[in-house]
Residue frames as qw, qx, qy, qz and C-alpha x, y, z in Angstrom:
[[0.198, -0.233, 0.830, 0.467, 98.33, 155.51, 115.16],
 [0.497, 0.181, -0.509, -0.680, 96.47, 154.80, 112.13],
 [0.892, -0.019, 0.363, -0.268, 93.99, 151.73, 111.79],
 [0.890, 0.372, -0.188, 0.185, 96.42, 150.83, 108.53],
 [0.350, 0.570, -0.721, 0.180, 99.66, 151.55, 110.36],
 [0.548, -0.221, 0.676, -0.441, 98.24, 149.23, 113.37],
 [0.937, 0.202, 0.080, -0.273, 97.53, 146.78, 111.04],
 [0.510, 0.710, -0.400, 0.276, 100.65, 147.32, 109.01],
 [0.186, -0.534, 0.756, -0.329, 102.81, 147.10, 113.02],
 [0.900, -0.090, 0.351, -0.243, 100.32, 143.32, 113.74],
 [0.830, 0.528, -0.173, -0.054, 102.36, 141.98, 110.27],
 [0.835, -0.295, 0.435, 0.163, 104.88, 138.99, 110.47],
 [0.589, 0.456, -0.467, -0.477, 106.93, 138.89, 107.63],
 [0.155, 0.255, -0.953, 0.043, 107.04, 135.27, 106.02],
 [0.231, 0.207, 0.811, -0.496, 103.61, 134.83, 107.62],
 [0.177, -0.308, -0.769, -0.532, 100.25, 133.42, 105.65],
 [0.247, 0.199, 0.335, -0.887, 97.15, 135.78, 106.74],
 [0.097, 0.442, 0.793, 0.407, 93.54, 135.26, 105.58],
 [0.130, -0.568, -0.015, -0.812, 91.29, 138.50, 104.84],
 [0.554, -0.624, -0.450, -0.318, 89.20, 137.13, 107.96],
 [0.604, -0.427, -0.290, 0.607, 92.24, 136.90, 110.48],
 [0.310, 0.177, 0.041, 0.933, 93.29, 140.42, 108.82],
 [0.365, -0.684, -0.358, -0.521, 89.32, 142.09, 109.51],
 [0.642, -0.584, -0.463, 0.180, 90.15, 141.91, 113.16],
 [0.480, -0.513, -0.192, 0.685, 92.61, 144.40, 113.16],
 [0.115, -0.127, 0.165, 0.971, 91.19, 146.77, 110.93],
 [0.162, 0.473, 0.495, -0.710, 88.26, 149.10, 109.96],
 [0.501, 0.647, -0.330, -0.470, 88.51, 148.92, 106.09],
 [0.752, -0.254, 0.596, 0.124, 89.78, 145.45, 105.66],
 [0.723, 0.384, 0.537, 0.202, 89.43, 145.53, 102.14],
 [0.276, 0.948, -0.030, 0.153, 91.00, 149.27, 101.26],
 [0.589, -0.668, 0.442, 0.108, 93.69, 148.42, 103.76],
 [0.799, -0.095, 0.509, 0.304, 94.70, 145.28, 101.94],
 [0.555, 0.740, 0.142, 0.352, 94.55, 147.01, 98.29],
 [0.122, 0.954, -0.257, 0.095, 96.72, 149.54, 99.87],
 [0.552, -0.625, 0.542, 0.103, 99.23, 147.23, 101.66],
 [0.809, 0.447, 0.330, 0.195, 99.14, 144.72, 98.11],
 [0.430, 0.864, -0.037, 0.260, 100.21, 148.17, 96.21],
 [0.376, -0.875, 0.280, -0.122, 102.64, 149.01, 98.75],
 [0.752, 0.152, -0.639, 0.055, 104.22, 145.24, 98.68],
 [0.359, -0.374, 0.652, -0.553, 103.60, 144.32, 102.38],
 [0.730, 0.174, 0.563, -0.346, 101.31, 142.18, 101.54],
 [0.197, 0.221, -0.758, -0.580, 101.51, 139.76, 98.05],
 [0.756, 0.049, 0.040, -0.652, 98.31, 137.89, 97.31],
 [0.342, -0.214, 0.911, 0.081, 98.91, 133.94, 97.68],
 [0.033, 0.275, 0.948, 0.157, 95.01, 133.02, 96.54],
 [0.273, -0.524, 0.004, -0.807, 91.71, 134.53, 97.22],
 [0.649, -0.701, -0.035, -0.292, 90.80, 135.83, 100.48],
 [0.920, -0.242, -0.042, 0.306, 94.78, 134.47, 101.09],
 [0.282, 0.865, -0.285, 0.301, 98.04, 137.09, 101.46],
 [0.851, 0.009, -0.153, 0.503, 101.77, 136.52, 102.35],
 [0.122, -0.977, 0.152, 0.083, 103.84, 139.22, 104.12],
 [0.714, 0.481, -0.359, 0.361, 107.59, 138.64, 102.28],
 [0.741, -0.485, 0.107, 0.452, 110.51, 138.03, 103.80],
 [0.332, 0.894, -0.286, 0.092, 113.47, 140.22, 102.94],
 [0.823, -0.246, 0.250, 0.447, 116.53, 138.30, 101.98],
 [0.292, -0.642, 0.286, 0.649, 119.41, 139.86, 100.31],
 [0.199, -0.042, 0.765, 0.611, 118.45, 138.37, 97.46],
 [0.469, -0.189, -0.216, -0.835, 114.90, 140.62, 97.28],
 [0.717, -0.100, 0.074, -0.686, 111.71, 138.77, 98.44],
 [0.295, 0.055, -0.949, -0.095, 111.25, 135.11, 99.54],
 [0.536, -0.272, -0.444, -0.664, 108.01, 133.75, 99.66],
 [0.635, -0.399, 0.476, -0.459, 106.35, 132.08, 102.74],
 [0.292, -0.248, 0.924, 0.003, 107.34, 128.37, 103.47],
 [0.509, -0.062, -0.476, -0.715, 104.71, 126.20, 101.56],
 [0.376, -0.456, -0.788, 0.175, 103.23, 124.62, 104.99],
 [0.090, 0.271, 0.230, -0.930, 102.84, 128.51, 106.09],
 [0.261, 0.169, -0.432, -0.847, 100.70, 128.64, 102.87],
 [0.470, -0.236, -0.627, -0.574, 98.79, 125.79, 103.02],
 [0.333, -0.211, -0.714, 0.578, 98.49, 125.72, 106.41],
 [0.189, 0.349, 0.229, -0.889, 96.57, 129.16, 106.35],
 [0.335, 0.104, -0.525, -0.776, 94.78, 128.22, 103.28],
 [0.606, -0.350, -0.588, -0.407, 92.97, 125.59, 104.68],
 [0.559, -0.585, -0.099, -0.579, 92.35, 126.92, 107.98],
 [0.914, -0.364, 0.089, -0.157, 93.82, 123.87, 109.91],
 [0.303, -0.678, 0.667, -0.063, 97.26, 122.42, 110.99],
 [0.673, -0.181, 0.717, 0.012, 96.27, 118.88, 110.17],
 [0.752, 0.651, -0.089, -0.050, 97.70, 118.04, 106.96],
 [0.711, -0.371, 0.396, 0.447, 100.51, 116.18, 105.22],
 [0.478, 0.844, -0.116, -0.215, 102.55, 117.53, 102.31],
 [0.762, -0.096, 0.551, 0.326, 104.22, 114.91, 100.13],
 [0.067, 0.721, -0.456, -0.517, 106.44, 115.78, 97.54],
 [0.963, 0.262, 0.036, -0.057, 105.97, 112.65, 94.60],
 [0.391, 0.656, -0.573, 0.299, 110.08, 113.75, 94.12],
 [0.417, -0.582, 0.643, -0.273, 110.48, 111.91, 97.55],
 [0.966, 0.045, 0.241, -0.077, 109.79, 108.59, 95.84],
 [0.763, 0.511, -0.308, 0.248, 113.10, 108.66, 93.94],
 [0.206, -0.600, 0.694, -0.340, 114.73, 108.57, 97.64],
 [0.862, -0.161, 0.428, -0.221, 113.15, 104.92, 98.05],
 [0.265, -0.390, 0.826, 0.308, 115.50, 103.13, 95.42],
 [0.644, 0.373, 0.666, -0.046, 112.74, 101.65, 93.12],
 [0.393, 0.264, 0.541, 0.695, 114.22, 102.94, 89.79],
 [0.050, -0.866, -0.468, 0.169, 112.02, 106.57, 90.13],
 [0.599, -0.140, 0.032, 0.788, 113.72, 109.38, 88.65],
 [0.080, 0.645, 0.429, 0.627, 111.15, 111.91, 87.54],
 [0.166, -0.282, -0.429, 0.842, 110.84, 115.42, 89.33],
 [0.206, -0.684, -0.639, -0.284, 107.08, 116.50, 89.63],
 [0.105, 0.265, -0.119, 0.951, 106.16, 120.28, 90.86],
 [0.533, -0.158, -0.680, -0.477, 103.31, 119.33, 92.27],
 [0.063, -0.119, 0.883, -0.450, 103.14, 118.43, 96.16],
 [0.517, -0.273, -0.692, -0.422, 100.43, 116.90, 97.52],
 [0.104, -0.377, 0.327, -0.860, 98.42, 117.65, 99.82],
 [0.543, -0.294, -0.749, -0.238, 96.57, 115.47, 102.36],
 [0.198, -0.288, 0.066, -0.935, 93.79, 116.80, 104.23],
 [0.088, 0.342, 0.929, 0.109, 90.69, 116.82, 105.59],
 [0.160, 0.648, 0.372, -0.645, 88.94, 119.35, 104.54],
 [0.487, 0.670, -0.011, -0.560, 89.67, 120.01, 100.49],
 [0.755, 0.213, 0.544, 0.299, 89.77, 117.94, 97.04],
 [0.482, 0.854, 0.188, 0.045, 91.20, 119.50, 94.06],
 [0.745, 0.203, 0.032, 0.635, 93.96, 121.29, 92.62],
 [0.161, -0.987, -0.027, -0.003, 94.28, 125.19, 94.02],
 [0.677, 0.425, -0.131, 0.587, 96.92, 127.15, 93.24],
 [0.387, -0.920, -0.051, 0.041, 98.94, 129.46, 95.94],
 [0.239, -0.793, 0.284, 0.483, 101.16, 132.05, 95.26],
 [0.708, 0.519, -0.267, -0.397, 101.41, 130.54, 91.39],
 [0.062, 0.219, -0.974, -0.016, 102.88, 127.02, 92.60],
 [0.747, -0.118, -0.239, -0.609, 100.11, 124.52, 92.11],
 [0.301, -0.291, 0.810, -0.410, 98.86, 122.21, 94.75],
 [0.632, -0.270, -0.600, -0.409, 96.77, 118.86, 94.51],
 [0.469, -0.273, 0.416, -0.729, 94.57, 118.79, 97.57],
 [0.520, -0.200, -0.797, -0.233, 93.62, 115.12, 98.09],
 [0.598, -0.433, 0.085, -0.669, 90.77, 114.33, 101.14],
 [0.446, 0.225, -0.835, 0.231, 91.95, 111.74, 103.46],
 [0.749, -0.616, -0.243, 0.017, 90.22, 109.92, 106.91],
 [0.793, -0.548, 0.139, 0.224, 93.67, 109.53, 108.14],
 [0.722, 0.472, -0.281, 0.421, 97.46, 110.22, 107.41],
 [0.557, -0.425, -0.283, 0.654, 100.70, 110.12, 109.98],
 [0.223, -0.904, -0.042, 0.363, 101.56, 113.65, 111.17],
 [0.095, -0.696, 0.566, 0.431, 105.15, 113.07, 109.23],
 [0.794, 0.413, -0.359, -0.265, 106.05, 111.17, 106.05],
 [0.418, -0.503, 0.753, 0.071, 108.34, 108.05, 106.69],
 [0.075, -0.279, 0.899, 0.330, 109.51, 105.14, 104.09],
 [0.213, 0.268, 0.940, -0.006, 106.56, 102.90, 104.66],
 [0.396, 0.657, 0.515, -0.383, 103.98, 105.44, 104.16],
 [0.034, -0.652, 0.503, 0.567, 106.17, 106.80, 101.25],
 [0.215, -0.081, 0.973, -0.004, 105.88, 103.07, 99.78],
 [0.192, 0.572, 0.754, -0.259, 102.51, 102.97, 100.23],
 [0.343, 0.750, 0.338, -0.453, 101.50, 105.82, 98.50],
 [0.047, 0.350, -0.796, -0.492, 103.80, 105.01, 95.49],
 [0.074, 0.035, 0.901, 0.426, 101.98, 102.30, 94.65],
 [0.216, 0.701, 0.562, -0.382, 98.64, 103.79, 95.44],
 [0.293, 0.811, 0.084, -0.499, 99.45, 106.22, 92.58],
 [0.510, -0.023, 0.704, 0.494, 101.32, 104.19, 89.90],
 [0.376, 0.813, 0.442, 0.042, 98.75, 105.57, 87.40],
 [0.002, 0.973, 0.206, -0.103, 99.89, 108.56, 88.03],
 [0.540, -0.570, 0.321, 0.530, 103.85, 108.34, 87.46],
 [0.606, 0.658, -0.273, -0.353, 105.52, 109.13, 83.93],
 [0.072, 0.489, -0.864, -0.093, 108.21, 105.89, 84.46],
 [0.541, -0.109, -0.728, -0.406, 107.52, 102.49, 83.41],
 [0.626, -0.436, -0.032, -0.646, 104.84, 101.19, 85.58],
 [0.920, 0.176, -0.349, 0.000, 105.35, 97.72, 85.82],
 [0.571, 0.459, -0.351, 0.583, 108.77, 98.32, 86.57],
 [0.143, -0.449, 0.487, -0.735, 108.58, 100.90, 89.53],
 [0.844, -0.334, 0.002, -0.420, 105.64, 98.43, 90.61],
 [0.934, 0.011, -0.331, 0.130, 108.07, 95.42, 91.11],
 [0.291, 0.392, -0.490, 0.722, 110.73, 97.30, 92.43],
 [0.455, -0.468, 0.115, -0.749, 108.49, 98.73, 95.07],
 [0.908, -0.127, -0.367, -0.156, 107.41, 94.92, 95.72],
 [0.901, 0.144, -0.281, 0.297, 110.57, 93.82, 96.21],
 [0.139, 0.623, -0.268, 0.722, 111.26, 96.74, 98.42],
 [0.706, -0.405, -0.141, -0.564, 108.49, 96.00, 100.75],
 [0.918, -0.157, -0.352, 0.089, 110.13, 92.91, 101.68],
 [0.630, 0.066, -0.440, 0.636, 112.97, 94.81, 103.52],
 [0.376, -0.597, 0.065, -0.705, 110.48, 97.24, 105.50],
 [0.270, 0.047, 0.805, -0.525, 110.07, 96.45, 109.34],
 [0.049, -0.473, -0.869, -0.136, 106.52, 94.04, 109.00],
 [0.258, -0.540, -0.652, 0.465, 104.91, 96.35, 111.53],
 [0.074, -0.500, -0.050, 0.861, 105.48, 99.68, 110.26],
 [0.158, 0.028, -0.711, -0.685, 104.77, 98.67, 106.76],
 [0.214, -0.524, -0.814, -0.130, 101.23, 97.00, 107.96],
 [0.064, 0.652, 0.349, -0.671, 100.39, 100.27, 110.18],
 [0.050, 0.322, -0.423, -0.845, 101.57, 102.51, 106.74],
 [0.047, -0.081, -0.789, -0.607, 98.88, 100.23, 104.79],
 [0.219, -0.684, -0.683, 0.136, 95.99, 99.79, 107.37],
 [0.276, -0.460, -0.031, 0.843, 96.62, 103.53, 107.88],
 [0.231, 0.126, -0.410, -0.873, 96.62, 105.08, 103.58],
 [0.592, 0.356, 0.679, -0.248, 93.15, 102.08, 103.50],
 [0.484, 0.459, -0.507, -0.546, 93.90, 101.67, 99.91],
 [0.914, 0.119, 0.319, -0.221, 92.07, 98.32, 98.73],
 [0.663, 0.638, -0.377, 0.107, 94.91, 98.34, 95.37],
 [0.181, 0.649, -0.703, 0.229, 97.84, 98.68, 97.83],
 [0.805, -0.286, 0.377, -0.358, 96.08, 96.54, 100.57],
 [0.943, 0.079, 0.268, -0.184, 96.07, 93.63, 98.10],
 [0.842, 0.434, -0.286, 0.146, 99.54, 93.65, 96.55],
 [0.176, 0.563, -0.715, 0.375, 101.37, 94.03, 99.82],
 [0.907, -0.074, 0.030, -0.413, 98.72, 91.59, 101.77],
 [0.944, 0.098, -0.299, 0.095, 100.95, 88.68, 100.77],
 [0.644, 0.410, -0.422, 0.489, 103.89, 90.07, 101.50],
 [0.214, -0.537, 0.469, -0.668, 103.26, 91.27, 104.76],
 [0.943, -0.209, 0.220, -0.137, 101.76, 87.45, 105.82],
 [0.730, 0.552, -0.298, 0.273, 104.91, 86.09, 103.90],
 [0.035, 0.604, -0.493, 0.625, 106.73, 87.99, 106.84],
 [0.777, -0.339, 0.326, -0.418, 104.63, 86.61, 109.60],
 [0.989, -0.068, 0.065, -0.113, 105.85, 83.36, 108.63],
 [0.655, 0.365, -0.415, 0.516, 109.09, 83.51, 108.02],
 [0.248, -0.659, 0.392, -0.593, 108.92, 85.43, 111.56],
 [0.855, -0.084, -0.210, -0.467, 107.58, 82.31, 112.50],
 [0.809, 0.401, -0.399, 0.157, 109.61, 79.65, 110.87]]
């Protein structure tokens, strides 16, 4: 067999490849891919990043976008938050933002893959999965950044807070270490403690 059909038999479809994992099984890495690109086996996600399609009945469907960024930066640990998941928390949120977010530790910036754009943010820490509180939390860490009134989504949010478990909501904050959110849920999460008290 060929070095490109042995390369061509190693291919997943649906699976995110970088050129460096692809060099291992071949002898031309870079004539290979131009041929497998032209061919459509391969679809370029980024550089130095390619996508073997799935075939659905309904032509090509791209790789999942944790396949994608998962190979793009090299490393399993990361969370990808969707800002559209804040209009699941009830605080008056209704805008839908293309956009996920990405939280890492390894890259800052915006980087596009497969032409959906990502924002790459650099984090110490985040949970493994998203859940309400940290959801919460990173609402109001990014108020700036919404297009609905501020103010507004900021009270709501408050007044949300107050019906979170204490505990989960004080990991979620000591957790995102945002000094902004720290200090406007801070009360409310001693507020709790006493009335736990009481």
């Amino acid at each position: 067999m060929s070095a490109l059909g042995e390369l061509k038999r190693k291919l997943r479809p649906g699976q995110v490849y970088r050129r460096k994992d692809l060099a291992r099984w071949s002898n031309a890495v870079d004539r290979h891919l131009h041929q497998l690109v032209e061919e459509g086996r391969l679809r370029k996600v980024s550089g130095g990043l390619y996508m073997a399609p799935r075939k659905t009945r309904f032509g090509s469907a791209p790789a999942e976008p944790e396949e994608m960024v998962g190979s793009f930066l090299g490393d399993d640990r990361f969370l990808l938050v969707s800002p559209n998941a804040y209009n699941g928390l009830g605080v008056g949120t209704t805008q839908l933002y293309n956009k996920p977010v990405v939280y890492n530790r390894k890259r800052h910036g915006e980087f596009e893959l497969n032409g959906r754009p990502f924002e790459f943010r650099r984090r110490p820490s985040f949970p493994k999965a998203v859940s309400e509180e940290f959801l919460l939390v990173d609402l109001l860490h990014n108020l700036d950044r919404l297009a609905e009134d501020r103010e507004a989504v900021r009270e709501r949010a408050l007044k949300r807070a107050r019906e979170f478990d204490r505990k989960r909501l004080a990991k979620a904050v000591y957790d995102y270490d945002s000094s902004r959110v720290r200090n406007l849920l801070t009360p409310i999460l001693e507020d709790n403690g006493r009335s736990a008290a009481a």
